[in-house]
DSSP file (Angstrom, degrees, kcal/mol; ACC not computed):
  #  RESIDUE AA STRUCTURE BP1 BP2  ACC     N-H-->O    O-->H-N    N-H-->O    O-->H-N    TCO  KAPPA ALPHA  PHI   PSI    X-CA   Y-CA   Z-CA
    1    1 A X              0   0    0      0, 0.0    11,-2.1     0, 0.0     2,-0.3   0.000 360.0 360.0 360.0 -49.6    0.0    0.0    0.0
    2    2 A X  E     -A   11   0A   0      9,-0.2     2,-0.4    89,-0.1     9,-0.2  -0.939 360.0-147.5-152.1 132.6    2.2    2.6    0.7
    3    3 A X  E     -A   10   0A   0      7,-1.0     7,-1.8    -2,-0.3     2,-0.4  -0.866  23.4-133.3-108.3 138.8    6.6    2.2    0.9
    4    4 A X  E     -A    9   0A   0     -2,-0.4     5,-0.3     5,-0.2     2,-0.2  -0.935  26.4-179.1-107.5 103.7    8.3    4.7    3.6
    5    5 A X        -     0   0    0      3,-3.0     5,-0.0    -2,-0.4     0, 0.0  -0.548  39.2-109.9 -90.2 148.1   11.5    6.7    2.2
    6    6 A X  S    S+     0   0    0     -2,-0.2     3,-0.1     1,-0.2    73,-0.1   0.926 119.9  22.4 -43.2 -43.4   13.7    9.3    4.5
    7    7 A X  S    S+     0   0    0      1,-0.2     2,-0.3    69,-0.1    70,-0.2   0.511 129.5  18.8-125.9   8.4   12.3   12.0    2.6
    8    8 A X        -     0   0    0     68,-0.2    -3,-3.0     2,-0.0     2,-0.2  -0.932  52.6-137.5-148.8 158.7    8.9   10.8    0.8
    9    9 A X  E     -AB   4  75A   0     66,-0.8    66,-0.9    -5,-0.3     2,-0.5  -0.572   8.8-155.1 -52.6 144.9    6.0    8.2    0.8
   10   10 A X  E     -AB   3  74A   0     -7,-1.8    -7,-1.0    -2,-0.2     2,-0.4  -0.988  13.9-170.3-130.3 140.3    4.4    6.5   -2.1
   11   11 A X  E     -AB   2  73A   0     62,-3.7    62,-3.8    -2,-0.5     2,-0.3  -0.987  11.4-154.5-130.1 141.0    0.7    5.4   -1.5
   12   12 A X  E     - B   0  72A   0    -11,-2.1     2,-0.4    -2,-0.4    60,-0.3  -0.909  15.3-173.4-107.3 122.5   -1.2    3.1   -4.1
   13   13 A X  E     - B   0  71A   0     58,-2.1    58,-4.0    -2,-0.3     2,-0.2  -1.000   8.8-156.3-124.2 120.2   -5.1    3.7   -3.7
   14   14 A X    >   -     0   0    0     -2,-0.4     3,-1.8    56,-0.2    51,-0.3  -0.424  45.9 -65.9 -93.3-167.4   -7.1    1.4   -5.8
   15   15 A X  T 3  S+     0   0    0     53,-0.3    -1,-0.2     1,-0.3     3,-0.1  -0.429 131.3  25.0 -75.8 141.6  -10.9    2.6   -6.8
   16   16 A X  T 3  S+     0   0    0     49,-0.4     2,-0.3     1,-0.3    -1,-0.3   0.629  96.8 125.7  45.6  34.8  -12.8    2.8   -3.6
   17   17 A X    <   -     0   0    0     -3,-1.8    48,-1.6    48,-0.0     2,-0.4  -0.685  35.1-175.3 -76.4 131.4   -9.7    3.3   -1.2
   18   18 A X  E     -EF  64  94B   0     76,-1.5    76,-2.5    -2,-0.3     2,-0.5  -0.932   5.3-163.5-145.5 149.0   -9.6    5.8    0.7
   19   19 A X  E     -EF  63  93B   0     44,-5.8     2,-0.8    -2,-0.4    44,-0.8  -0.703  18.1-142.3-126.2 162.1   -7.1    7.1    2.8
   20   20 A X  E     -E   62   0B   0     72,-1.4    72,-0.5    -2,-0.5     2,-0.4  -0.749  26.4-146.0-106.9  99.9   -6.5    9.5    5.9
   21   21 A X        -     0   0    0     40,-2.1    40,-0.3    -2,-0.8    70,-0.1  -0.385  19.3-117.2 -74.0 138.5   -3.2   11.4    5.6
   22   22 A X    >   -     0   0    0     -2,-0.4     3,-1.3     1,-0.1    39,-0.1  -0.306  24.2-116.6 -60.1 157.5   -1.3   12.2    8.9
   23   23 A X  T 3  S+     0   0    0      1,-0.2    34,-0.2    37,-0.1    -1,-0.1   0.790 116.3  70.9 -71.4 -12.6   -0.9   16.0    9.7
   24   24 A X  T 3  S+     0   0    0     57,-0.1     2,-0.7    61,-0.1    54,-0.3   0.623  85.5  83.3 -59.0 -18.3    2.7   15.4    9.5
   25   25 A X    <   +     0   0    0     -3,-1.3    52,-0.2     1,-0.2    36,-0.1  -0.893  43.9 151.4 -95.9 103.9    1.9   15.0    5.7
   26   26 A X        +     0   0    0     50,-0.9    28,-2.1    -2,-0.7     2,-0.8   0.558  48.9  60.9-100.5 -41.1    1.7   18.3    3.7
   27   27 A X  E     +DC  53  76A   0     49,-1.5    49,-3.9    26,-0.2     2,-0.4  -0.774  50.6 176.0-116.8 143.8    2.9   17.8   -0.2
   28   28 A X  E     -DC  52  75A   0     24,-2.8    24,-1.5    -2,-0.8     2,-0.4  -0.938  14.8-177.0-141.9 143.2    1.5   15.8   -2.4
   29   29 A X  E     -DC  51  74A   0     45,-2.7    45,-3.6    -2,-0.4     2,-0.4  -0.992  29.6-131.4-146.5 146.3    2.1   15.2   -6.0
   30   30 A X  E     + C   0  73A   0     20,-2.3    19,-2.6    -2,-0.4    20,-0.3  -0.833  25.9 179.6-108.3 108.4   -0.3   12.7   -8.0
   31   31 A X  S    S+     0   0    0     41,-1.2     2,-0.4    -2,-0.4    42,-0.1   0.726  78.2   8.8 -75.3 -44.9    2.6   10.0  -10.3
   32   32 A X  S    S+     0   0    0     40,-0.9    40,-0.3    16,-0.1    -1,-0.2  -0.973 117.7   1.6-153.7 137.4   -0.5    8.2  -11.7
   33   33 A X  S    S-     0   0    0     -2,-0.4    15,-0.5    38,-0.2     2,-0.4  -0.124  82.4 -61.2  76.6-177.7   -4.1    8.6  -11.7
   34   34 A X        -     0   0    0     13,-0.2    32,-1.3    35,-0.2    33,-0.6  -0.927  44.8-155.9-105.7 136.6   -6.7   11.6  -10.2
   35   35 A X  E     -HG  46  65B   0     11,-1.1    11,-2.1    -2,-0.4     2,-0.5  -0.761  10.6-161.0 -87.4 145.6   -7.0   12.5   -6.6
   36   36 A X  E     -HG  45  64B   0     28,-0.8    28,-0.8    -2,-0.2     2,-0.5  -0.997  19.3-169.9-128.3 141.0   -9.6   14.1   -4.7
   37   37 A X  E     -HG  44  63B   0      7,-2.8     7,-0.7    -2,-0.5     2,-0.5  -0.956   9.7-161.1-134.8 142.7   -8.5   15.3   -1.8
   38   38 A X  E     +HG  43  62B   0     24,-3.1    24,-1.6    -2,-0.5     2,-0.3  -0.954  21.0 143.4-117.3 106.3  -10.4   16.8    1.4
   39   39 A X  S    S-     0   0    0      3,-1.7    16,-0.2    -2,-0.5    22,-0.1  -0.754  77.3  -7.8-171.4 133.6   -9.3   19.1    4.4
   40   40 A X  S    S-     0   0    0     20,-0.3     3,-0.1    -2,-0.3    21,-0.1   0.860 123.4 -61.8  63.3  37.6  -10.9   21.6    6.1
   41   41 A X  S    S+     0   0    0      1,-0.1     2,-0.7    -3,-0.0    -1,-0.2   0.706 104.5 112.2  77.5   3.2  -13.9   21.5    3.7
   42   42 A X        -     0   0    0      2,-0.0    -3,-1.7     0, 0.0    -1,-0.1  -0.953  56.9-138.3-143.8 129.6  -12.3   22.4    0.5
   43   43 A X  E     -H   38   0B   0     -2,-0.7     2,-0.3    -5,-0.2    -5,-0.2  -0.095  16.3-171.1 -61.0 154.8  -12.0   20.2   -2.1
   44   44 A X  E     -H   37   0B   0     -7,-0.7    -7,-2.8    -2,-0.1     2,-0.4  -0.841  10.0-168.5-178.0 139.0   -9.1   19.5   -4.5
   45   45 A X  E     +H   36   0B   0     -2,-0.3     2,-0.5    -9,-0.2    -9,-0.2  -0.947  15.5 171.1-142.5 121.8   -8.7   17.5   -7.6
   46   46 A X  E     -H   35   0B   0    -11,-2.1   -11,-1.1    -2,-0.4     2,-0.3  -0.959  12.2-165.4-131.4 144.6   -5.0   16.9   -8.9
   47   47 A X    >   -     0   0    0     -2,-0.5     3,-0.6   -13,-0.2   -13,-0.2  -0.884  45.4 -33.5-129.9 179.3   -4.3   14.5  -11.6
   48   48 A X  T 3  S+     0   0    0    -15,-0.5    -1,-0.2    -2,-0.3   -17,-0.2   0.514 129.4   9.8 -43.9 147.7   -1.2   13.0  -12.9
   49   49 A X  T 3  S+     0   0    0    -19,-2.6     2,-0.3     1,-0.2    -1,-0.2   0.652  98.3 113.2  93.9 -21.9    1.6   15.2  -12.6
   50   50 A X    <   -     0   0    0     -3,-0.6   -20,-2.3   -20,-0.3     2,-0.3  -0.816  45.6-154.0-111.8 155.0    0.1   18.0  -10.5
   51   51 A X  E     -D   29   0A   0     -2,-0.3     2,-0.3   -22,-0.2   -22,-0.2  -0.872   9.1-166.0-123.1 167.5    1.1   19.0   -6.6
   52   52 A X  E     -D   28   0A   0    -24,-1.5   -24,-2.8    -2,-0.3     2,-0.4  -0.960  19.8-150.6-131.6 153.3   -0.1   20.4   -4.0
   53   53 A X  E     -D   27   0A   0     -2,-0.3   -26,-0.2   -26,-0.2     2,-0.1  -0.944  39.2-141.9-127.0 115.8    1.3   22.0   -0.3
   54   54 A X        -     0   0    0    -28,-2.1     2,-0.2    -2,-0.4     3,-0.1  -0.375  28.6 -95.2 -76.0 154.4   -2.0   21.2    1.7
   55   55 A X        -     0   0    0    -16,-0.2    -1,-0.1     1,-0.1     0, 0.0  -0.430  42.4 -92.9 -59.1 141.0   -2.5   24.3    4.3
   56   56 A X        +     0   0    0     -2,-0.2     2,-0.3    -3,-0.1    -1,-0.1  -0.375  67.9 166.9 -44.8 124.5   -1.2   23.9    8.0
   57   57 A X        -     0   0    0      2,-0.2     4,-0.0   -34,-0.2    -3,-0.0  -0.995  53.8-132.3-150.4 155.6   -4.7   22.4    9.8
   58   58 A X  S    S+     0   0    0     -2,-0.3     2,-0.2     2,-0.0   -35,-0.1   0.347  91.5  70.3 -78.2   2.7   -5.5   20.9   12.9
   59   59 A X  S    S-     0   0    0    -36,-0.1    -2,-0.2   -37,-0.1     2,-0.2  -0.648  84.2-103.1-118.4 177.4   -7.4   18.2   10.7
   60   60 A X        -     0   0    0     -2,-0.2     2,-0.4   -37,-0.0   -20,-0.3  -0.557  24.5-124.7-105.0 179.4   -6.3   15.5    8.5
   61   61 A X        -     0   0    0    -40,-0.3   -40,-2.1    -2,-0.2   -22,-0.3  -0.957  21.8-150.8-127.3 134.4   -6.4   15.6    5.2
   62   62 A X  E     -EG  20  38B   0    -24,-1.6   -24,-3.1    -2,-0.4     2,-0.2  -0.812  16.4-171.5-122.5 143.2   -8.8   12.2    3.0
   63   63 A X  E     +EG  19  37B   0    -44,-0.8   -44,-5.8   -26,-0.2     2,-0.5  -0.913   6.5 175.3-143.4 146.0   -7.6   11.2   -0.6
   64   64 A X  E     -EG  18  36B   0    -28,-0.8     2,-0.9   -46,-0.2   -28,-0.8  -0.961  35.0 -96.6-128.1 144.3   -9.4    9.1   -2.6
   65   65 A X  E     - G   0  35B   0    -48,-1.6   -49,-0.4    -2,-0.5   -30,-0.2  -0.385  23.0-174.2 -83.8 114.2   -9.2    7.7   -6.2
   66   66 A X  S    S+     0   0    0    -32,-1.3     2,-0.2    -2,-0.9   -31,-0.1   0.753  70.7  50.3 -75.0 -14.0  -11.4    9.5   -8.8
   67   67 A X  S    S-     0   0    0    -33,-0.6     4,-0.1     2,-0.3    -2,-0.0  -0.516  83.9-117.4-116.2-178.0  -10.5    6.9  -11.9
   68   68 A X  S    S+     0   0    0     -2,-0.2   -53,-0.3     2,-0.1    -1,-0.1   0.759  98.1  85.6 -85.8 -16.7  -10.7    3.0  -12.1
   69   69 A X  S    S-     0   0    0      1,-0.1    -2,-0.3   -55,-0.1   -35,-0.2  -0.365  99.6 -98.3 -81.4 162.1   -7.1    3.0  -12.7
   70   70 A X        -     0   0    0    -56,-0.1     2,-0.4   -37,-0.1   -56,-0.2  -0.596  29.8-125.0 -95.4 163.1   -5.3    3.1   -9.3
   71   71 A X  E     -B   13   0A   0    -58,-4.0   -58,-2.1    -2,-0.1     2,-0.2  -0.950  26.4-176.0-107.6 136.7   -4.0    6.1   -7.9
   72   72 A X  E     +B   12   0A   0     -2,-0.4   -41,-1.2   -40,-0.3   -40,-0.9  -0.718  12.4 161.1 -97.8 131.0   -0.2    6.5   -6.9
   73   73 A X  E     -BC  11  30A   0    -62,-3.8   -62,-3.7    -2,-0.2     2,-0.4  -1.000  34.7-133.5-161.5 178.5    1.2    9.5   -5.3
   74   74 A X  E     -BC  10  29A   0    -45,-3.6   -45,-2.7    -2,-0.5     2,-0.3  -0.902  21.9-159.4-126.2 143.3    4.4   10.4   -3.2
   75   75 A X  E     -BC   9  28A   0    -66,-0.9   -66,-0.8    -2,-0.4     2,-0.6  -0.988   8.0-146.0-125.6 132.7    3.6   12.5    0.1
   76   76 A X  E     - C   0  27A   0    -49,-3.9   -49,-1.5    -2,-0.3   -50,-0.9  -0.930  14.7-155.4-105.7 141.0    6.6   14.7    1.8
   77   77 A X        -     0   0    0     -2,-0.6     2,-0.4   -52,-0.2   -52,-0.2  -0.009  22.5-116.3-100.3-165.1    6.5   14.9    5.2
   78   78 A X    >>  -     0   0    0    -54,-0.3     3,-1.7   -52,-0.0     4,-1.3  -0.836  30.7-154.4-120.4  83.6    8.2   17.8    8.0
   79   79 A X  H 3> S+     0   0    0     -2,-0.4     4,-0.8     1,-0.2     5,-0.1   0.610  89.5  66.0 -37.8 -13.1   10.6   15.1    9.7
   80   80 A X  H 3> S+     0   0    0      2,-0.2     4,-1.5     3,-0.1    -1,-0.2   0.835 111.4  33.0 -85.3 -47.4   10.4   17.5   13.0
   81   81 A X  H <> S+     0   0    0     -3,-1.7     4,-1.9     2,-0.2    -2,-0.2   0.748 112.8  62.3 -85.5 -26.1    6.5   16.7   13.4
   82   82 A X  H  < S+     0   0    0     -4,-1.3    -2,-0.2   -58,-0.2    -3,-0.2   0.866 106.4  44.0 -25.0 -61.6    6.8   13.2   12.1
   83   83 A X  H >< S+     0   0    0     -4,-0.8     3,-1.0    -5,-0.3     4,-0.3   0.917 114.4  47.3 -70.9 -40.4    8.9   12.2   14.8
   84   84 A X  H 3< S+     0   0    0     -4,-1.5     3,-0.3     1,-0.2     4,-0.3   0.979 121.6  39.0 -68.8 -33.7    7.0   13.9   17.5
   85   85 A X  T 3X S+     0   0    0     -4,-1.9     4,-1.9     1,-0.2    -1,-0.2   0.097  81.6 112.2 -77.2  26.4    4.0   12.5   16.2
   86   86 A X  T <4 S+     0   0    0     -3,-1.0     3,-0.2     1,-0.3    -1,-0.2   0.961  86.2  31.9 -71.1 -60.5    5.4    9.1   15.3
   87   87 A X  T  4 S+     0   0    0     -4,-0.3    -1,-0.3    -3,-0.3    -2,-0.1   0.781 119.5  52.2 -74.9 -32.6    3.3    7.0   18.0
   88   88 A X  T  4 S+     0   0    0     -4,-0.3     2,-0.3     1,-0.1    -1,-0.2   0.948 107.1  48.0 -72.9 -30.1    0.4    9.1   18.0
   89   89 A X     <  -     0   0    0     -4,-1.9     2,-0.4    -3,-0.2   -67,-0.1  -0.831  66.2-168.1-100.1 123.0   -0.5    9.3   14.2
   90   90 A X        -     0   0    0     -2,-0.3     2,-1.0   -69,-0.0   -70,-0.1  -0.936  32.7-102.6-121.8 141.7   -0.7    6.0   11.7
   91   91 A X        -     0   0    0     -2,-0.4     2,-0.4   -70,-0.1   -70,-0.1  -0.553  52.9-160.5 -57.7  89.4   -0.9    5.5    7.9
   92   92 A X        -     0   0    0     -2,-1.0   -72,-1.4   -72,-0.5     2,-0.5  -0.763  23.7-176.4 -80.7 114.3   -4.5    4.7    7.5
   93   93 A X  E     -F   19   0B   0     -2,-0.4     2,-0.3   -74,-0.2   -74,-0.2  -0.974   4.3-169.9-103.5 139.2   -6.8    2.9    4.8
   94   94 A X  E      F   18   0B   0    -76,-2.5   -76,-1.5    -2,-0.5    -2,-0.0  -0.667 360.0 360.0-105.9 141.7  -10.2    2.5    5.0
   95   95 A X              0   0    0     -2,-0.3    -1,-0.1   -78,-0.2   -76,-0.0   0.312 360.0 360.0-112.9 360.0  -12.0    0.1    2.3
């Protein structure tokens, strides 16, 4: 589902995946397929090829896969809030 680099993530979402990004997680850039992505109410739709740097929020951020093809994306983290949050926060997918 998703392989852990020093300095990025890669998450695989098939079609009716959906996943809960830690707050530690702020960019995201879409390798394969369309995202929809959720936090703080406002919507965003990036497809292959596009990034984003989600706003600083006190909420998490949900991505989901908009096509049948699965969706692939790399996430960069802030290793200084990663680490404090290491135990509290988990890589989540919901089916």
């Amino acid at each position: 589902m998703f392989e852990r680099n020093s300095q990025f993530t890669a998450i695989k979402l098939e079609n009716n995946q959906v996943f809960r990004l830690p707050k530690a997680y702020r960019d995201v850039q879409v390798l394969s397929g369309t995202a929809w992505i959720t936090i703080d109410k406002q919507d965003i739709i990036l497809k292959s090829g596009e990034k984003v740097s989600l706003p600083l929020s006190k909420n998490f951020a949900v991505i989901s896969a908009l096509s049948k093809s699965p969706l692939i994306l790399e996430v960069l983290t802030d290793e200084k809030k990663a680490i404090t949050n290491q135990f509290t926060e988990r890589l989540t997918v919901v089916r």
